[in-house]
C-alpha positions as CSV (number, residue, x, y, z in Angstrom):
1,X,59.2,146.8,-70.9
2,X,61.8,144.3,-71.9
3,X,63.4,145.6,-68.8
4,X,60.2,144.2,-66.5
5,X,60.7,141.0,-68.0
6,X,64.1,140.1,-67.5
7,X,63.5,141.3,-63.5
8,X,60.5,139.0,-63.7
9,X,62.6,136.0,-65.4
10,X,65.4,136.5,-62.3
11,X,62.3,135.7,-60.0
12,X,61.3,132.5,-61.6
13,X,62.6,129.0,-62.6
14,X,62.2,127.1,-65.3
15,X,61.5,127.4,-69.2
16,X,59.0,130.5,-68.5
17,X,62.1,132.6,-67.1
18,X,64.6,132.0,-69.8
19,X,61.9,132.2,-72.6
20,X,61.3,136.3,-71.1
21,X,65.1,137.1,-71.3
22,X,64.9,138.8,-74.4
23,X,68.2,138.0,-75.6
24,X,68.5,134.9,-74.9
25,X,65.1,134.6,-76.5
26,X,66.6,135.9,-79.7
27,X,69.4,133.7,-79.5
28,X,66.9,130.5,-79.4
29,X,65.6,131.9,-82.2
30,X,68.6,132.2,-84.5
31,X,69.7,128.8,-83.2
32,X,66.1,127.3,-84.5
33,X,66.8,128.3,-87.8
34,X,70.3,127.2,-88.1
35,X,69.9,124.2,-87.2
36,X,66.9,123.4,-89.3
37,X,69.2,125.3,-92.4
38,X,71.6,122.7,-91.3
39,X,69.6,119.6,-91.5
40,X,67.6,121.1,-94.7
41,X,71.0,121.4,-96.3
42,X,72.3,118.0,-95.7
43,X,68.4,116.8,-97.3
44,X,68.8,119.4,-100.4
45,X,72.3,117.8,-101.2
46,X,70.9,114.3,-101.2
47,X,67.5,115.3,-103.1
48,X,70.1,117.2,-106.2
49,X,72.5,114.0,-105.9
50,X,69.2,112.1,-106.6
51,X,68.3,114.1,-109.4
52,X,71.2,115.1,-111.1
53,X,73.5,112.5,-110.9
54,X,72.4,109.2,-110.0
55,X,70.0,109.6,-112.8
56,X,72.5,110.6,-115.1
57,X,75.3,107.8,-114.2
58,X,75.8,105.0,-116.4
59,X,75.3,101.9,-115.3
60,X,78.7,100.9,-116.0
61,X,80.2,103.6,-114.5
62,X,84.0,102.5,-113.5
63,X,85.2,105.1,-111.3
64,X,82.3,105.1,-108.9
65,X,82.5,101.0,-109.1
66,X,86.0,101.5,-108.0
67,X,85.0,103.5,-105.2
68,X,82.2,101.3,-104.0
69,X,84.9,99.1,-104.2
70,X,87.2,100.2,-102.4
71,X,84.9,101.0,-99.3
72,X,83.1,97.5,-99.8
73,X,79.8,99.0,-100.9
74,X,77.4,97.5,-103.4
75,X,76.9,99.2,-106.4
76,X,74.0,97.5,-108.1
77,X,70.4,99.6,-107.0
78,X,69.9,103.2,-107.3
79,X,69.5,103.7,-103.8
80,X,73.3,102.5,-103.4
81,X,74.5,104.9,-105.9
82,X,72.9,108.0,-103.6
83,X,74.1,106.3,-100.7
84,X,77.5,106.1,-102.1
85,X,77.9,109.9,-103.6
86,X,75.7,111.3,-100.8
87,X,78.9,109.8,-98.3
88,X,81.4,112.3,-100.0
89,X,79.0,115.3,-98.8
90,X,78.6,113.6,-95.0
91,X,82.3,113.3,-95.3
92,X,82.8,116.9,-96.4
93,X,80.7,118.2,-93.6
94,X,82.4,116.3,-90.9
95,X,86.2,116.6,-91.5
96,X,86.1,120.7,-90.1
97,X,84.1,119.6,-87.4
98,X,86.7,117.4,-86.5
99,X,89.8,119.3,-87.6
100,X,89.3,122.7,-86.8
101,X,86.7,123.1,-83.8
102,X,89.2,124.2,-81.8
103,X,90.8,127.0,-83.9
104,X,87.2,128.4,-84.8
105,X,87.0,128.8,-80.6
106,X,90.4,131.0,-80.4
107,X,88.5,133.0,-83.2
108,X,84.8,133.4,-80.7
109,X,87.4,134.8,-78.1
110,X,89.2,136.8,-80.5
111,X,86.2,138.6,-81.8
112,X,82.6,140.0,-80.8
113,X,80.7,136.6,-80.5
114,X,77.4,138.2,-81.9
115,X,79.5,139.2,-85.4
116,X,81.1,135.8,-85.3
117,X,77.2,134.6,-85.1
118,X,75.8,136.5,-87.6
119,X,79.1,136.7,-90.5
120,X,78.9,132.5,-90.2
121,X,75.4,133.0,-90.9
122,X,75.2,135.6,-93.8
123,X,78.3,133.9,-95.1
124,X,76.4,130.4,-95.5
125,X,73.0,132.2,-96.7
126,X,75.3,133.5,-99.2
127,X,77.3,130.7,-99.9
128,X,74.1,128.3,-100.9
129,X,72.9,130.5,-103.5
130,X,75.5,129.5,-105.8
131,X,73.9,125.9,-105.6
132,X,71.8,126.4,-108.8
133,X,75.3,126.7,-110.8
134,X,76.2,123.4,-109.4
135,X,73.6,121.8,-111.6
136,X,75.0,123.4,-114.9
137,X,76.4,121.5,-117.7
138,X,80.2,120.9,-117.6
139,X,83.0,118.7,-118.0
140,X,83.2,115.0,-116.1
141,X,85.8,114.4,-113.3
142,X,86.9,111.3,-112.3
143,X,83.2,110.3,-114.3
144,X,81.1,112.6,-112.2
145,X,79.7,115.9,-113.5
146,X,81.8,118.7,-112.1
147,X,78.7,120.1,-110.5
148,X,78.7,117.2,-107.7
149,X,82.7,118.3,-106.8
150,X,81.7,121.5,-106.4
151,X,79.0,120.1,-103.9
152,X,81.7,118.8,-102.5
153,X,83.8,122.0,-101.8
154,X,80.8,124.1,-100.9
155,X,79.6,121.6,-98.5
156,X,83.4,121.5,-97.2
157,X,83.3,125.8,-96.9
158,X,79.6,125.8,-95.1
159,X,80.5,123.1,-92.3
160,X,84.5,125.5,-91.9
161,X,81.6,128.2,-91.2
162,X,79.6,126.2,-88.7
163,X,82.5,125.5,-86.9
164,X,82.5,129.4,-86.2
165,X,79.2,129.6,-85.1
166,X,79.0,126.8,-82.8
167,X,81.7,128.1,-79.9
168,X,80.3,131.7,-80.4
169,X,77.0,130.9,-79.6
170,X,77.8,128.3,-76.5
171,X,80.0,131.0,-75.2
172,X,77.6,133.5,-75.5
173,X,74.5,132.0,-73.4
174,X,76.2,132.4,-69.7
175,X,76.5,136.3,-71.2
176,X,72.1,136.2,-71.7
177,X,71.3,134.1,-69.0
178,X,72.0,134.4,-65.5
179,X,73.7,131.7,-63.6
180,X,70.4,130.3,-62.0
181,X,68.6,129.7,-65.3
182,X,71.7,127.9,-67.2
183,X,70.3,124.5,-66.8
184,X,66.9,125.7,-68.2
185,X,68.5,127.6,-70.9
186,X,70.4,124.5,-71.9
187,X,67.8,122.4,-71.9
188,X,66.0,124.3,-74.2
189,X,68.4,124.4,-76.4
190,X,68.6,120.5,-76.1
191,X,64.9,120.4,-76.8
192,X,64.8,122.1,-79.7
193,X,68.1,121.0,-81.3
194,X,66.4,117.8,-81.0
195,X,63.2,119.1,-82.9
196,X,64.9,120.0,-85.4
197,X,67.2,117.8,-85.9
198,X,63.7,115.5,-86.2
199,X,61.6,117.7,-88.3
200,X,65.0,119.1,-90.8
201,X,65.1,115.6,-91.6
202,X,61.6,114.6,-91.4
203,X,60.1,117.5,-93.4
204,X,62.8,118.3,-95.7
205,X,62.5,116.7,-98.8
206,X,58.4,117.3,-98.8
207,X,59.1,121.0,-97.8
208,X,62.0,121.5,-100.8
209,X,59.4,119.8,-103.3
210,X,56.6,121.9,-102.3
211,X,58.1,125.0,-102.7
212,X,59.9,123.8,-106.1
213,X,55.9,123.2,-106.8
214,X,54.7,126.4,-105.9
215,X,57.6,128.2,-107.7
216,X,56.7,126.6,-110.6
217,X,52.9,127.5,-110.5
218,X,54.0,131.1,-110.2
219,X,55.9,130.5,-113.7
220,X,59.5,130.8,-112.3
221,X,61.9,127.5,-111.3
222,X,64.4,127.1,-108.4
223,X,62.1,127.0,-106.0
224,X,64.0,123.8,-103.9
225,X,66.8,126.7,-103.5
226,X,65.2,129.4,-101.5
227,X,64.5,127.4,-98.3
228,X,68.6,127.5,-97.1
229,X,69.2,131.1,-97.6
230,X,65.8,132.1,-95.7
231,X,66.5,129.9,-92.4
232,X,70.0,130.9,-92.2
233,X,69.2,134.7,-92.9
234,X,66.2,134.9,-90.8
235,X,69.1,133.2,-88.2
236,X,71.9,136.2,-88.7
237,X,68.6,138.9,-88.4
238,X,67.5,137.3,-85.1
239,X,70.9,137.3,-83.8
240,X,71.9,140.8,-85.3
241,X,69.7,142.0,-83.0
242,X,71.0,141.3,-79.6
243,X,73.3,143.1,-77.2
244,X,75.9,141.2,-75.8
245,X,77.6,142.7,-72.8
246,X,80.9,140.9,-73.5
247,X,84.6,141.6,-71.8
248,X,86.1,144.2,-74.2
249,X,87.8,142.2,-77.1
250,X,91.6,142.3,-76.3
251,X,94.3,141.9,-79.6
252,X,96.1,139.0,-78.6
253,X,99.8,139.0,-78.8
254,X,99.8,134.9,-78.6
255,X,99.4,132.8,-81.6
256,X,96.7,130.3,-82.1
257,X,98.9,127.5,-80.8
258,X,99.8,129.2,-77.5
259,X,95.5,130.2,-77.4
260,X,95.0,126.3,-77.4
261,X,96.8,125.6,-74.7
262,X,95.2,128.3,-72.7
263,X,91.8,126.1,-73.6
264,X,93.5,122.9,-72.6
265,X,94.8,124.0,-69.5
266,X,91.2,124.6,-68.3
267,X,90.6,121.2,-68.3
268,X,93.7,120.6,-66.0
269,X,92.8,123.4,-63.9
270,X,89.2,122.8,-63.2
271,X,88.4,119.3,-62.5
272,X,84.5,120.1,-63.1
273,X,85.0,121.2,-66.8
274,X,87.4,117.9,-67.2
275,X,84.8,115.2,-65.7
276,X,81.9,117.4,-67.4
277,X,84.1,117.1,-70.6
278,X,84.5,113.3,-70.1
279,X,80.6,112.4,-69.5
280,X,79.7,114.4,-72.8
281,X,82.3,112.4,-74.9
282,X,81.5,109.1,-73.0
283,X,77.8,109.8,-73.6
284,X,78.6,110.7,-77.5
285,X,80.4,107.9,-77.8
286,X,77.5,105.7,-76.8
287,X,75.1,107.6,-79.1
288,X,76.9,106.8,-82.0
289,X,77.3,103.6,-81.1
290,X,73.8,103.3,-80.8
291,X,73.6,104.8,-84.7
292,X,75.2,101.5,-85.7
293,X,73.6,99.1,-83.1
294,X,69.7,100.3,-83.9
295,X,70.1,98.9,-87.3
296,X,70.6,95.3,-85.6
297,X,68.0,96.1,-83.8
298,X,65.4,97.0,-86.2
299,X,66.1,93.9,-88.0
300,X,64.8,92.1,-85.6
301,X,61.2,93.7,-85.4
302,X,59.0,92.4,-88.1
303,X,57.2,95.4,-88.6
304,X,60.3,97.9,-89.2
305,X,63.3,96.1,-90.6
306,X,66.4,97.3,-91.0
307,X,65.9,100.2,-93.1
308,X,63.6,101.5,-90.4
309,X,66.2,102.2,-88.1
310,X,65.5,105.7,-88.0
311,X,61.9,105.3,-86.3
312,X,64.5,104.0,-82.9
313,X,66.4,106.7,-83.3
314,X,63.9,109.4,-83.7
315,X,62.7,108.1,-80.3
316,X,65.6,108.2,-78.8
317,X,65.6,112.0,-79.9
318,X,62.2,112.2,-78.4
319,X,63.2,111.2,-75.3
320,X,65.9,113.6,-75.0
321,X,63.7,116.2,-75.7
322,X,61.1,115.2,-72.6
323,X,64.2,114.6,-71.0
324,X,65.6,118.4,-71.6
325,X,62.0,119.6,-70.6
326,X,62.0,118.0,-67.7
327,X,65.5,119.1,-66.3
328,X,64.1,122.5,-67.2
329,X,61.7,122.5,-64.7
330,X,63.2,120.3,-62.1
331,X,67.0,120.2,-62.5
332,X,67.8,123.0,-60.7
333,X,66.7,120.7,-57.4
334,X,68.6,118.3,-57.9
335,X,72.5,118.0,-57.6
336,X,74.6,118.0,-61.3
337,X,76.3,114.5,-60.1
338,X,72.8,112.7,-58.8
339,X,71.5,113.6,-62.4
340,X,74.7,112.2,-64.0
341,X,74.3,109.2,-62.0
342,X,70.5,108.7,-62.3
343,X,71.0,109.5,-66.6
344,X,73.5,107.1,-66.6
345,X,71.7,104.5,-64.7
346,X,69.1,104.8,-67.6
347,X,71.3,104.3,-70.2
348,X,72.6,101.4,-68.5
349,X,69.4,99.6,-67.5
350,X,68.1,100.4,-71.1
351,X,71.1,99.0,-72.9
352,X,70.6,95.9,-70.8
353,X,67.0,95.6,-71.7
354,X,67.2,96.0,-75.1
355,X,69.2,93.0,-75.6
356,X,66.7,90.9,-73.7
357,X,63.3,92.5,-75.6
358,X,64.7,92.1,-79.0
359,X,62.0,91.4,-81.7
360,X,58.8,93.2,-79.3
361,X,58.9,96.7,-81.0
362,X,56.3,98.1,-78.1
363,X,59.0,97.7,-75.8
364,X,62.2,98.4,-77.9
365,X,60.6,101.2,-78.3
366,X,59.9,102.3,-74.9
367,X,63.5,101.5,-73.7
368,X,64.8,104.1,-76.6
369,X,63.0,106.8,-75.5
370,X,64.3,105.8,-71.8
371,X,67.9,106.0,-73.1
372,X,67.3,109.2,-74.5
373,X,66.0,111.1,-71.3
374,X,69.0,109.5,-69.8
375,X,71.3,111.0,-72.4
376,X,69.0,114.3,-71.4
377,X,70.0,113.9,-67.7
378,X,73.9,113.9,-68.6
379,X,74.5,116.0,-71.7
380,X,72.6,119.2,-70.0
381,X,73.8,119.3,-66.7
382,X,77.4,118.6,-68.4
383,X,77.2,121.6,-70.7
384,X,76.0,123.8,-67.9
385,X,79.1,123.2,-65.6
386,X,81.5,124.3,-68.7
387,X,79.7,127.3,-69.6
388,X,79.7,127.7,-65.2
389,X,83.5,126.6,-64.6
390,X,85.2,128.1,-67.7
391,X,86.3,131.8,-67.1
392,X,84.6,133.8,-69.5
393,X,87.6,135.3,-71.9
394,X,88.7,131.3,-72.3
395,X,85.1,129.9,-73.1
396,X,84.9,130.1,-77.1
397,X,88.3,128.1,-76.8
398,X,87.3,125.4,-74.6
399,X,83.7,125.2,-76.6
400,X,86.2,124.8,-79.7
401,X,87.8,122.0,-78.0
402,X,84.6,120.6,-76.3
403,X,83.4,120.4,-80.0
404,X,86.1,118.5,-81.4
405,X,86.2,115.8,-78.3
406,X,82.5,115.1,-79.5
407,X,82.7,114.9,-83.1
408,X,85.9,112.4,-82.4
409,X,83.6,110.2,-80.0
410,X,80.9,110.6,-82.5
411,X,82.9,109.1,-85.4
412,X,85.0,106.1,-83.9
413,X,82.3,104.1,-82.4
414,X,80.6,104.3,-85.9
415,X,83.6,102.2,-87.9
416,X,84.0,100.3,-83.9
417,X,80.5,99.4,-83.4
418,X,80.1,97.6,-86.5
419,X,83.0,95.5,-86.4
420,X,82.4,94.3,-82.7
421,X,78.5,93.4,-83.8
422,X,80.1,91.3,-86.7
423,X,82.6,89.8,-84.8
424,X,80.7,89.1,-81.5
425,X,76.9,89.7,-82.0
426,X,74.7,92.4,-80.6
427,X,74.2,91.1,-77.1
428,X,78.1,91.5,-76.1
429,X,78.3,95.1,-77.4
430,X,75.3,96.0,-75.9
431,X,76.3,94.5,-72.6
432,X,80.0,95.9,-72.8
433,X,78.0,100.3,-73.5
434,X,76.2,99.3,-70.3
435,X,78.8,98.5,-68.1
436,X,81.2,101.5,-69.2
437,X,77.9,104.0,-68.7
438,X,77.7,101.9,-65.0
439,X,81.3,102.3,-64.1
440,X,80.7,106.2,-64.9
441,X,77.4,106.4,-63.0
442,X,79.5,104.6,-59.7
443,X,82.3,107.0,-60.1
444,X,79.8,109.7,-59.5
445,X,78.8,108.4,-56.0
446,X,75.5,109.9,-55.9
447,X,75.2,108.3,-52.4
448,X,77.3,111.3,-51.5
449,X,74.8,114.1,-49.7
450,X,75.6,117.2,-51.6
C-alpha cells in the first residue's frame, strides 16, 4: 500500500505528494514534536525561574545586582529579575548552536542519520526528567539556589544534543523525498517550524499549568514535567520508524578537522551552495535585526506598546508560513533566482514602508506579514539548492556548517541593531536592511530568462 502511494506522490506536485511519502511523512512528524519540545522547554525554564527563584530572591540580593549591573539591566520589578536569570538559560542554549554546529555535522555523516535522530531525541527525553531535582533544596551559589545552575548545565547538555539532530535530519530529507518535491518538502517544514515556533510559545505556559492542574486533581504533583519527555519521545518513536536508504557508513580515517574542511570546500566548489549559503545568512541577519527593531516599532502604536512586540513578530511568522505554502504549490514553476529576487524585493519594499506607516498598526501589520512571505521566498528555495548541490556523504557537514553561519548572523545584529537605533534612530536602520536586501535581489538579475 505504502508502495502505491509513494508512485502516486512521484506523479504529483505540491504538499499532497510529499505529505504520501511515508517517510518523509514520519519525518514531519518527529520534527513537529521536537520543535514544539524545544519551544515548550525554553517556556518550562522560564515558568520554574518564575516560581522557584524569583520568588525566593531577596530583594537585596548583591550578586544578581552585580550582574544586572554589569549588563546595564534594571533590577528593581520582578519581571526584570526573570528577565535577567531567564538570560543565562537563552545563553546556555545558544553558545552549542554557535560553537559546535559544525562538529555535530561530521558526526550525521559519520553515523546512520536515523540513530543520530532518534539517540538526540531519547537522550533529551531522558535528560528533562531530572528537572524535578532541580527544584530540591540545597546550597546557594554565587546567591542563587543550586537548582537554577543546574538549569544551567542541563539546558547547556539539551541544546549540545540539538546540535545533533539538526544536520541529521536536513541531510536526511533529499534521502525521503525525491528531487522534484524538495521545494514542497522544505516548505513544509518552514510552515510548520513556524507553527510551532508560534503555538510552543503561545500555548506553553497555559498547557504546563493545565496539566500541573489535572495532575493534581488525580492526587499526584509534577504534572508541568511530563509535557518535555512526551513530545520529544513521541519524536524519537516517529522517527525510529523510518528506513533510510543511506550510502553505507564508511569509518573515517580523517579527523574532525580534516572532515571540516571537506564541508568548507563545498562552498568553494559549488557556487550554488555558497550564494544559497549567503542569502540564508543575509536573510537571518535581517530577521534578527528585525527582533530588535519591532520593539521600536511597537512603541509607536498606541494600542500595543513596546512590550507587545511579539504580536509583529508572530506576524511575520505568519507570513512565512503562507509564504512556505505558497512556494509549495507554486515554486516549482518558478526559477530559484526569480523567487530570491522577488522575496527580496518584499523585504525591501516592506522595510521601506514600515518606516513611513509608523504609529498605523493596520498597516504595520500588513507590511510584517509581507516581510515574512518574502523571507518564505528566500529561505526555502535556499535550503533546497544545498540539500540539491551538496553530494550526499558531505551533507550532514555542510548542514553543520550552514547552521553555525545562521546562529552567527542571528546573534550579531541583535547587540548591532540596538546600538545603530540609539545612535541614529529607526528610520536609518531600517533604510540601511533595505538597501543591502536590494543590492542582493539586483545581484540575482532576475531579468535573466532561465
Amino acid at each position: 500500500m505504502e508502495e502505491n502511494y509513494e508512485k502516486k506522490a512521484r506523479e504529483e506536485r505540491g504538499l499532497q505528494a510529499v505529505i504520501q511519502l511515508g517517510g518523509f511523512r514520519r519525518l514531519w512528524l518527529g520534527q513537529i514534536f521536537s520543535q514544539l519540545a524545544d519551544k515548550f522547554y525554553i517556556v518550562l525554564m522560564v515558568y520554574l525561574i518564575a516560581q522557584n527563584w524569583v520568588g525566593n530572591t531577596p530583594e537585596g540580593n548583591e550578586a544578581l545586582a552585580g550582574v544586572a549591573a554589569a549588563v546595564r539591566m534594571d533590577f528593581e520589578t520582578r519581571a526584570q529579575k526573570i528577565t535577567l536569570l531567564a538570560t543565562g538559560i537563552y545563553v546556555a542554549n545558544t553558545i552549542p548552536a554557535m560553537l559546535l554546529g559544525t562538529i555535530a555535522g561530521v558526526g550525521a555523516d559519520r553515523w546512520p542519520k536515523c540513530q543520530v535522530m532518534v539517540a538526540s531525541n531519547g537522550l533529551r527525553a531522558l535528560l528533562v526528567l531530572f528537572t524535578p531535582l532541580c527544584l530540591l533544596p540545597g546550597p546557594i551559589w554565587l546567591g542563587i539556589g543550586w537548582g537554577y545552575w543546574a538549569l544551567i548545565i542541563m539546558t547547556l547538555l539539551e541544546s549540545i544534543l540539538t546540535q545533533f539532530f539538526a544536520p541529521a535530519e536536513q541531510a536526511a530529507i533529499p534521502l525521503l523525498v525525491p528531487k522534484e518535491h524538495l521545494l514542497a518538502a522544505n516548505s513544509l517544514y518552514q510552515a510548520t517550524s513556524m507553527g510551532a515556533t508560534i503555538v510552543g510559545f503561545a500555548l506553553g505556559s497555559p498547557v504546563l499549568i493545565l496539566l500541573k492542574q489535572t495532575v493534581m486533581k488525580l492526587g499526584g504533583q509534577g504534572g508541568e514535567f511530563l509535557l518535555l519527555p512526551f513530545c520529544y519521545g513521541m519524536a524519537a518513536l516517529s522517527i525510529s520508524s523510518i528506513s533510510l536508504n543511506e550510502q553505507t557508513t564508511v569509518i573515517s580515517t580523517k579527523n574532525i578537522w580534516q572532515e571540516i574542511v571537506d564541508g568548507i570546500q563545498v562552498l568553494k566548489q559549488k557556487p550554488t551552495v555558497r550564494r544559497a549559503m549567503l542569502h540564508l545568512a543575509l536573510l537571518y541577519s535581517l530577521l534578527a535585526a528585525m527582533y530588535v527593531l519591532a520593539i521600536s516599532l511597537a512603541s509607536e502604536i498606541e494600542s500595543l506598546g513596546p512590550t507587545q512586540f511579539g504580536t509583529l513578530l508572530a506576524i511575520s511568522g505568519l507570513g512565512i508560513a503562507i509564504g512556505a505554502l505558497t512556494i509549495a504549490q507554486i515554486g516549482h514553476n518558478i526559477s530559484r533566482p526569480r523567487l530570491a529576487a522577488i522575496g527580496l524585493g518584499l523585504i525591501t519594499w516592506s522595510l521601506v514602508m514600515l518606516g513611513q506607516v509608523r504609529g498605523a498598526i493596520g498597516f504595520t501589520l500588513a507590511l510584517c506579514g509581507v516581510l515574512g512571505i518574502g523571507a518564505a521566498l528566500v529561505a526555502i528555495p535556499a535550503q533546497t539548492t544545498v540539500q540539491e548541490d551538496t553530494p550526499e556523504e558531505l551533507r550532514g557537514k555542510v548542514f553543520g556548517l550552514q547552521n553555525n553561519l545562521i546562529n552567527i548572523a542571528l546573534s550579531l545584529p541583535l547587540v548591532l541593531a540596538g546600538a545603530l537605533v540609539s545612535k541614529f534612530g529607526l528610520i536609518p536602520v531600517l533604510w540601511l536592511l533595505a538597501i543591502l536586501a536590494f543590492v542582493a535581489a539586483v545581484l540575482e538579475r532576475p531579468w535573466r530568462s532561465c
